[in-house]
N, C-alpha and C positions, 0 to 999 in steps of 0.2 A: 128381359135381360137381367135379372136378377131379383134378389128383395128389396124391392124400394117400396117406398110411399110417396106419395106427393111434394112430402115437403124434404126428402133426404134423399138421397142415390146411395146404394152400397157397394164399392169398386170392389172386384172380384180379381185378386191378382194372378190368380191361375187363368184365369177365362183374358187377362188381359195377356199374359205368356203365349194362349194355347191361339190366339187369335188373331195375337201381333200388331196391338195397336193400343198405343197410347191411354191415361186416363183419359184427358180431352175427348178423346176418340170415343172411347168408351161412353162417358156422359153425353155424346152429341148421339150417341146409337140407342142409350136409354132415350131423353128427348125426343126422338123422332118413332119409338117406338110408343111414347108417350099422346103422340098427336102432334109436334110440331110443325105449324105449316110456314114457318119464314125463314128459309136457311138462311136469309140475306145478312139475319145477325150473330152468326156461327162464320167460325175462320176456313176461307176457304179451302185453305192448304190440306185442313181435316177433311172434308167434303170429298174433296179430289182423292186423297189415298183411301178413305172408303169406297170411293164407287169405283177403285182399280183397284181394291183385295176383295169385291163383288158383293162386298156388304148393306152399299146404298144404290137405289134407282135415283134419278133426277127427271120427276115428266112436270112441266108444266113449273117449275122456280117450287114445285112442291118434293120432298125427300121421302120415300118409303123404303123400309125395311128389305133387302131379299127374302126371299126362300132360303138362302144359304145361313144367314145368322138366324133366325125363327128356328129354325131345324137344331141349332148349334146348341141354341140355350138348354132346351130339355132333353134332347137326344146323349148328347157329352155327359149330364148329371147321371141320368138312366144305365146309359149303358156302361162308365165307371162302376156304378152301384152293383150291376151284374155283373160284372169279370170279377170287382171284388169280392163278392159273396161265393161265386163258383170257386176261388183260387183257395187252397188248404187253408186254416189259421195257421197249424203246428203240424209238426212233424206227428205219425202216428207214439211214437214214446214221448211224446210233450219235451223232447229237447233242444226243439230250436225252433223262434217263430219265422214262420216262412210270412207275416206279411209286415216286415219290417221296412222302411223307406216306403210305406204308403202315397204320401206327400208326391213326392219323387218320380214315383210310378205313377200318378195320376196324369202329371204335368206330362210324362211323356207319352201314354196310354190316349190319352185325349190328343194329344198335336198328330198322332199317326191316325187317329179315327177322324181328324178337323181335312186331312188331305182323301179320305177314302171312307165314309160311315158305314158302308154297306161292307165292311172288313168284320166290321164286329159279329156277329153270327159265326162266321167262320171262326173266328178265334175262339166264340166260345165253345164251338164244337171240338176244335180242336184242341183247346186245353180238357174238353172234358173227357175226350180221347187220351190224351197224358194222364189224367190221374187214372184212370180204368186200368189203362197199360199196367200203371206203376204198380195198383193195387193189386193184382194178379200175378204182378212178378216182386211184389215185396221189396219195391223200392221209392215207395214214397218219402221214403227219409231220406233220402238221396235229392228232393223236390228243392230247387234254387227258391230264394226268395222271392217275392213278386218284384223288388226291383230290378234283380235281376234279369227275370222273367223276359220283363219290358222289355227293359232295357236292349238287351241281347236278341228281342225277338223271336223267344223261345216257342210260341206256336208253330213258328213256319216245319219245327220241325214233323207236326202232327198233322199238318194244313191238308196233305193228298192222301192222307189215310182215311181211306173211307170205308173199309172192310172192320166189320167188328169185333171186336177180340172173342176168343173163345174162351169161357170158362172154365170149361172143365177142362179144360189142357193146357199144364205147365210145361212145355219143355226147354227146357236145358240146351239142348245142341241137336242135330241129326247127324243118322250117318248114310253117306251114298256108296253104296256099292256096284262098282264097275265089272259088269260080268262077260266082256268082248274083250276077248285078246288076240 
């Protein structure tokens, strides 16, 4: 659950936003991640709301960890690390940074991947579907910030595009010609 040592906890305030639970909370989920075998001296009220946000098991007056926080801790760091690495720095003429509100964009990029993990692959397919688009048709300057990005849920719009752009063909517009009269 984060960088700790034995003798310090380091509360992580995005991970406590993205997960929705108290420090207390937090510290009793490091603790039992730790090896702690006596919740008896831990407040229960904390106990309870972690093992109905499905963070703690209770067998036996003993506390283990789920699957779902194990999974939370390095999956959320990782897969932030990817979208922001795939996402533009700058516009191609260096006049505007597209990863401004980082901060912002993580907080909410991590609470949509904390409800659904198996989203991320998609998204990044699909943003990297967005920038190809844009590079081919010469609108990557036109590319929203990433908090925007987030924010607005700007993948969805690349999400069922699964056809890969062609390169070598720019066009402009078409035209249909109707030859039944």
């Amino acid at each position: 659950m984060g960088k700790e040592s034995s003798d310090f906890i380091i509360i992580s305030v995005t991970k406590l936003r993205i997960l929705g639970i108290t420090p207390n909370q937090f510290v009793l989920l490091v603790k039992v991640a730790r090896g702690l075998k006596d919740p008896s001296q831990e407040d229960h009220k904390d106990i309870e709301a972690l093992i109905l946000k499905g963070y703690l098991i209770e067998n036996s007056h003993e506390l283990k960890l789920t699957e779902k926080v194990r999974a939370f801790d390095l999956d959320l760091e990782q897969a932030w690390t990817e979208f922001k690495n795939t996402y533009p720095s700058r516009t191609p003429d260096n006049s505007r940074n597209l990863r401004s509100g980082l901060s912002v964009a993580k907080d909410k990029y991590c609470k949509y991947l904390r409800s659904n993990t198996a989203i991320h692959e998609d998204i990044i397919k699909s943003l990297q579907r967005e920038i190809q688009h844009r590079k081919q048709t010469n609108t990557l300057k036109f590319m929203p910030a990433v908090s925007t990005y987030v924010n607005q849920k700007l993948w969805e719009d690349y999400l069922d595009s699964d056809e890969q752009l062609d390169t070598s063909t720019n066009l402009v517009g078409s035209l249909i010609i109707d030859t039944d009269d």
